[in-house]
N, C-alpha and C positions, 0 to 999 in steps of 0.2 A: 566506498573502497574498503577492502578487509585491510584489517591490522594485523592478521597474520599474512608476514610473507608466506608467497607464493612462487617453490620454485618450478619453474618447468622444465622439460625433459631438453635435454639439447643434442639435435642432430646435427653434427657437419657445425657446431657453433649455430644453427639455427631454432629461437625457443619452439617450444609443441607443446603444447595444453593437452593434459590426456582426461578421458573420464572417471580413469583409474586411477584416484589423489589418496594419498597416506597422510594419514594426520600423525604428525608426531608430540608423544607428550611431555610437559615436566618433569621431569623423574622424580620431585619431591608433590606438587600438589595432581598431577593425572590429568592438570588440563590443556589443550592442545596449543604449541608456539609456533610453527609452522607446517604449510602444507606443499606438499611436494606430488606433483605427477608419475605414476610410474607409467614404465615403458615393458609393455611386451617382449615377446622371443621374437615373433612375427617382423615388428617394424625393426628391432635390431639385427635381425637377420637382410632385412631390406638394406639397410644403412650401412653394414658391412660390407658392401660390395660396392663400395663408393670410395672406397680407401685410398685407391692408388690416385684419383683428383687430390685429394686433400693432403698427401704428401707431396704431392707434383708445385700444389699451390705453395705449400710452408718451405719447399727446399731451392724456391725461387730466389728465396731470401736467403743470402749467402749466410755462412755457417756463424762469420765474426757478429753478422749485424743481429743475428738471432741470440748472437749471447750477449749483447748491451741491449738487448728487448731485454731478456728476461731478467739483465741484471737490474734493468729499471724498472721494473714489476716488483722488485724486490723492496724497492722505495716507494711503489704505491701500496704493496700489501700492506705493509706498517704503518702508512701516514696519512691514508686518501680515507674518504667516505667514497663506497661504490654500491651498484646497483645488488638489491637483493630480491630479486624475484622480479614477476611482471605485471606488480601490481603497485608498479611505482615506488617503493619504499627503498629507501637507502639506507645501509651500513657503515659507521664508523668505527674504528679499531675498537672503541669502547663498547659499540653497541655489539662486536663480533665479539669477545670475552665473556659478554652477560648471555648472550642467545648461546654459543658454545655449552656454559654450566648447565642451563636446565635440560638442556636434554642427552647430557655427556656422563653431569656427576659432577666434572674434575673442578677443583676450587681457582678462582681468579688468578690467584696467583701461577700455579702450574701453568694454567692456558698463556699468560703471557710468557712465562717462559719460553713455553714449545712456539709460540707468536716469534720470539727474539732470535728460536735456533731454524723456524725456516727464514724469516730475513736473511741471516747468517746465506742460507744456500743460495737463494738469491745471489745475496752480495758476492760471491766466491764464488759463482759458476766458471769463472776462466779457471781457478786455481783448481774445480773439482774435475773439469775438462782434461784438465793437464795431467790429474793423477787417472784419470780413466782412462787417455789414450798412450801416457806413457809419454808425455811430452812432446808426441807428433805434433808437427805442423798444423792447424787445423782447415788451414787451404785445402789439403789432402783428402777430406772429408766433400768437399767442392768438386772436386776434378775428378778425383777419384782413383787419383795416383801422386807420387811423387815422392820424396827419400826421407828418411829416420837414420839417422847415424850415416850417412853417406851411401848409405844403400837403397836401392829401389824399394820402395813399398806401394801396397795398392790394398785400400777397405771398400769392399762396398756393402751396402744397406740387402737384410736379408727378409724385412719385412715392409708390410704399408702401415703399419700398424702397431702400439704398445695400450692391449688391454690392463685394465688395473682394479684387480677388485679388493676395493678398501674397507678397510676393518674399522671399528670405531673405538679403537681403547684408547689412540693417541693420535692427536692432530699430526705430529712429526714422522709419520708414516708416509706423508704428503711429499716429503723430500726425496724420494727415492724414485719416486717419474719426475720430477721437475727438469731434471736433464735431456729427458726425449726429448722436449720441444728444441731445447739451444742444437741437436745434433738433429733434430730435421728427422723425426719420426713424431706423427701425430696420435695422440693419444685419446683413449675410451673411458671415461672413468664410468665405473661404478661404485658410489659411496656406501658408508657404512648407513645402516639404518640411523642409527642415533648422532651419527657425525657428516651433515651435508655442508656444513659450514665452513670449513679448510677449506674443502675440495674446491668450490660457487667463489670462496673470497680469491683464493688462487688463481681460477680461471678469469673471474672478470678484471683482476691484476694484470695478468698478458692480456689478456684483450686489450685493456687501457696501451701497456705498451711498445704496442701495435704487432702484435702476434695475428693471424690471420683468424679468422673466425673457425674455417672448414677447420683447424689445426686441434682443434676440441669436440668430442662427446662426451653426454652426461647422461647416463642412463640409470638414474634409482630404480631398482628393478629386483625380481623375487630371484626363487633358486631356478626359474625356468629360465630367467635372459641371463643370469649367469654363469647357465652349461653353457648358453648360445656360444656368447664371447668365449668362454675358455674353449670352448670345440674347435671354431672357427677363426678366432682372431690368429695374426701372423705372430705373435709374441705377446705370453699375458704375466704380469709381474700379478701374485696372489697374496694373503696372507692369513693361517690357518694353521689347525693344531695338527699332530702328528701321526691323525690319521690322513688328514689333506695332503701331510708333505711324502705318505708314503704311496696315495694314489698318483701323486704326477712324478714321482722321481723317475721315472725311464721318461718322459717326455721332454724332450729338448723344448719347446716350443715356451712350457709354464718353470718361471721362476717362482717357486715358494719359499716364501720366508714365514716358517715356522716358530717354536722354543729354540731361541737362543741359548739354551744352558748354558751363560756364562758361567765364566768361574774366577775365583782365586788363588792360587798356591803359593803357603811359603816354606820356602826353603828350611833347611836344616839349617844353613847360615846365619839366617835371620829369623828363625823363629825365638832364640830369647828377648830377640827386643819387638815381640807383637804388638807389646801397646803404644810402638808409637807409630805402628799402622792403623789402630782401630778409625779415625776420618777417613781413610780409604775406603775401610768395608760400610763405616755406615754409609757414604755417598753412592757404592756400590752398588748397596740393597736399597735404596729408599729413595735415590733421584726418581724424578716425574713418579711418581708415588710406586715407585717398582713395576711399571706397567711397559718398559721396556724391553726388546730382545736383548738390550745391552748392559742389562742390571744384573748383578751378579747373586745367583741361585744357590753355589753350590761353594762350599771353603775348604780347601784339604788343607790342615796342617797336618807335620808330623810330631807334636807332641802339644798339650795346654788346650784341646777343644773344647772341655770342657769349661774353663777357665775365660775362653775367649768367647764361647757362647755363651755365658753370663754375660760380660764386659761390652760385647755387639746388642744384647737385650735391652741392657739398663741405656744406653745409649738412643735407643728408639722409644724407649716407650715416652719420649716426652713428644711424640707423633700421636697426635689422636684426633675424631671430627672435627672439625670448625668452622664457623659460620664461611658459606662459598668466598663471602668478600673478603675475609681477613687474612691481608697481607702474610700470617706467621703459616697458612694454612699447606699442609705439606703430603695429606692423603684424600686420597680421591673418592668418592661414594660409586657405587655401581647401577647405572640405567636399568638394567635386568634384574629385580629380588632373587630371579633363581640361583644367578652366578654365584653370588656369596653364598648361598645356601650349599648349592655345590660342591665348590671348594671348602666349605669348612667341613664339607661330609668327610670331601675325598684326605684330608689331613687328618681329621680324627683315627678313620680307617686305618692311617699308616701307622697313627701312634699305639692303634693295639699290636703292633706287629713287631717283634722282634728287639724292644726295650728303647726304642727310641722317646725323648724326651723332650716336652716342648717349654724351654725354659723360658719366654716368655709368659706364659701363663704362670710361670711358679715366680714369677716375679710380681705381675701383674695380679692377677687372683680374681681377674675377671673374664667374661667369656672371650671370644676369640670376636664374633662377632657383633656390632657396635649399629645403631641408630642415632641420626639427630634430623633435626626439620625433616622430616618425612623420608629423609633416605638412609640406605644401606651400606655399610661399611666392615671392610675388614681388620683390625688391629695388627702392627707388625707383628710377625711370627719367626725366630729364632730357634729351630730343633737341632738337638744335637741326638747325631747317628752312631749307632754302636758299629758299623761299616759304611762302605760306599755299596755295599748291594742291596742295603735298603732301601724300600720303594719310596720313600720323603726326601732321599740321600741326591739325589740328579732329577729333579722335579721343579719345575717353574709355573705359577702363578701370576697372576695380574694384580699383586700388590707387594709391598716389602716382608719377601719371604724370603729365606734361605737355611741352607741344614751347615752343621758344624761336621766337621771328621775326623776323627785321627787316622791320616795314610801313610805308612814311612816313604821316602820321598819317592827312593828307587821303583816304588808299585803305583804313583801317579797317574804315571802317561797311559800306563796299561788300563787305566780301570775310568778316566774322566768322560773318554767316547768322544762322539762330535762334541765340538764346543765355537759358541759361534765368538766370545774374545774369551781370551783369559789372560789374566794380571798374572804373571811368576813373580813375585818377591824374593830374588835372591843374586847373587853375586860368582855365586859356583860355576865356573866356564863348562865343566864336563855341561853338567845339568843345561844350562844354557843351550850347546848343542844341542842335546837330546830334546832342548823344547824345540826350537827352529828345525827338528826332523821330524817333528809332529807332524801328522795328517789328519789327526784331529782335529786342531787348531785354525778359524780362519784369521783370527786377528789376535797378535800376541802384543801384551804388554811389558816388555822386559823393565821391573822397580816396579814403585808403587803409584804406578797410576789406578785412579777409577775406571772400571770397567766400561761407564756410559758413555765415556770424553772420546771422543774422536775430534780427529785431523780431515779438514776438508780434504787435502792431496790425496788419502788415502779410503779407496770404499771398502767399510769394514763387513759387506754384507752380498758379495756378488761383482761384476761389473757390468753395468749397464751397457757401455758402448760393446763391447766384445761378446753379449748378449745380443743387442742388435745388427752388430755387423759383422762379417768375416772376411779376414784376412783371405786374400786369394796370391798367386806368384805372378809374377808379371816381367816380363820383358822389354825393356825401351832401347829404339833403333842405337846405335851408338855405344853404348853402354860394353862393359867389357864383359 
């Protein structure tokens, strides 16, 4: 028997051994920890046309009893040893943290974090239910009619299907389909090259819970089966840079979640007492090693940027590589050598441009880019911008990055663009308005919250249900 798991392709929830196996490697020493089948356009093309069985089968299962499945999936993820691959070998939550880092980067510690915040979704699927549908009834979803606020309502389901093609910078991207299954749309995954591990521990979690099998695919697959799905499938949640999110923006069908540029502003009100926000910003730039859409990129104050992109510097640099097991450890090394290479080009680049200054490094005095045990890492980076139209100035990265501004308050809103949350620090009711008239803005923090903390009731990134289903009008006999 090999001692590399061995995962296989799943169609309809049923394993397939393909010829076409991917070995994937260590990121520090190159040699291979599992193997994984890929799956063609062909047989995914096949499989897709099988969709409306496997939603006929999961939405058998009334809506309530599919969400104490999943909420008890939430208590196997975290607690059970399950099956990993079909070559016999089993997973315990420990063994899933160690397999996670070698072929991830991210250090033990991060992984159980992002372990502790999908349980979290797990555990709060009725409460994330209730802020998706707006605290409809969830019967309603059953029948496919009946009242919200005393009035007639009626959703019905607009697909057989939610394609998902996964990215591998963070396990907690995993939470964002975990609701198809509780609302009775069966989902495709496609994982990330370097991350199959969420994806396989999550599905064999519902399956344990007694989710139906047909209610899952798993297709590891190249750039050819994932035009298939995104062509074809009825609804595909993606996630991609901002060329990706400007190819499918006219498509209803692809939700992309792309750069979050978050942000922070603070007020004129509160900008003399900045330093007792600086634990805001540094949580903001450096949770889960700033690999978030929800990490904050971008800082306008209107006056001390200067000042305060020192104060945010000296605060990080005590983030640096650490052995993957060590508990203190807080930045993440990168599976791809070219990514850092990359990104450290494309920051250099910005700083020859227009007097931008990377005060990290003038603190620091060392390169940007950093090595330990065989991998690749980036150092936090802190620049401060001579405007907001500099190219470093609304720029987001895969580790704790962000640029400093000086904006006067009134020239803000005008200049921050899409922003997927942003933190206002301030007290000023005009401004206040002027944020909640934002249409910039998806998710606002009015105080000094961190930009990465979210509220289950609230989805700070799209809504799923009203993504999959639509509202239609309806009339019932009687009714006035």
């Amino acid at each position: 028997m090999s001692t590399l798991p061995e995962l296989p392709i799943l169609r309809h929830g049923q394993p397939y051994l393909s010829l076409d196996v991917a070995e994937i490697p260590h990121v520090a020493t190159g040699q291979p920890v599992i193997r994984i089948s890929q799956a063609n356009s062909g047989l995914i093309s096949r499989d897709l046309a099988k969709s409306r069985e496997a939603r006929s089968v999961l939405r058998s299962i009334p809506t309530r009893d599919r969400t104490a499945m999943v909420k008890r999936a939430g208590e196997i993820f975290l607690n059970d040893t399950l099956p990993i691959g079909t070559n016999g070998l089993t997973q315990s939550p420990e063994d899933y943290v160690h397999q996670l880092s070698t072929t991830s980067g991210l250090p033990h510690s991060l992984i159980r974090m992002n372990l502790k915040r999908l349980g979290g979704i797990f555990d709060q699927i009725d409460i994330i239910l209730r802020g998706l549908t707006r605290g409809m009834d969830l019967d309603v979803i059953d029948r496919g009619f009946g009242t919200q606020g005393g009035a007639p309502v009626s959703w019905h389901c607009v697909t057989d299907n939610l394609a998902v093609i996964l990215p591998s910078n963070s396990p907690a991207v995993n939470a964002l389909w975990i609701p198809s299954i509780a609302l009775g749309v069966p989902v495709i995954l496609k994982p990330g090259r370097e991350e199959p591990w969420t994806p396989w521990r999550v599905i064999e979690s519902l399956f344990k819970a007694g989710i139906p099998r047909e209610a899952i695919s798993f297709y590891p697959t190249g750039h050819d089966g994932s035009g298939v799905l995104i062509r074809n499938a009825g609804r595909v949640m993606m996630f991609g840079d901002d060329t990706t999110v400007a190819q499918y923006a006219s498509d209803p069908r692809v939700e992309v979640h792309g750069s979050g540029r978050s942000k922070i502003l603070i007020g004129e009100d509160k900008i003399e007492n900045w330093r007792e926000y600086l634990p805001v910003l540094v949580e903001s730039v450096s949770a889960n090693s700033g690999r978030s859409c929800i990490n904050a990129s971008a800082i306008l104050v209107p006056k001390y940027a200067r000042e305060i992109a020192d104060a945010l510097a000296r605060e990080l640099l005590a983030i640096s590589p650490r052995a993957a097991d060590d508990p203190e450890a807080r930045l993440s090394g990168f599976a791809n050598p070219a990514m850092p290479e990359w990104i450290d080009g494309t920051i250099e680049d910005g700083l020859n441009t227009k007097g931008a200054s990377d005060v990290s490094f003038a603190l620091r005095g060392t390169p940007r880019k950093a090595s330990r045990d065989g991998m690749n890492y980036l150092l936090p980076t802190i620049v401060h911008c001579p405007d907001f139209h500099h190219p470093l100035a609304n720029r987001e990265f895969l580790f704790p990055f962000a640029s400093v501004t000086e904006v006067p308050q009134q020239a803000m809103l005008d200049l921050i663009g899409p922003s997927l949350v942003v933190t206002a620090i301030t007290e000023d009711q005009h401004w206040i308005h002027e944020l909640l008239e934002s249409t910039d803005i998806d998710r606002l923090n009015l105080g000094p919250n961190p930009t990465n903390r979210v509220q289950w009731d609230q989805p700070h990134e799209g809504n799923l249900f009203e993504f999959l289903y639509r509202r239609r009008s309806i009339g019932l006999a009687g009714a006035a």
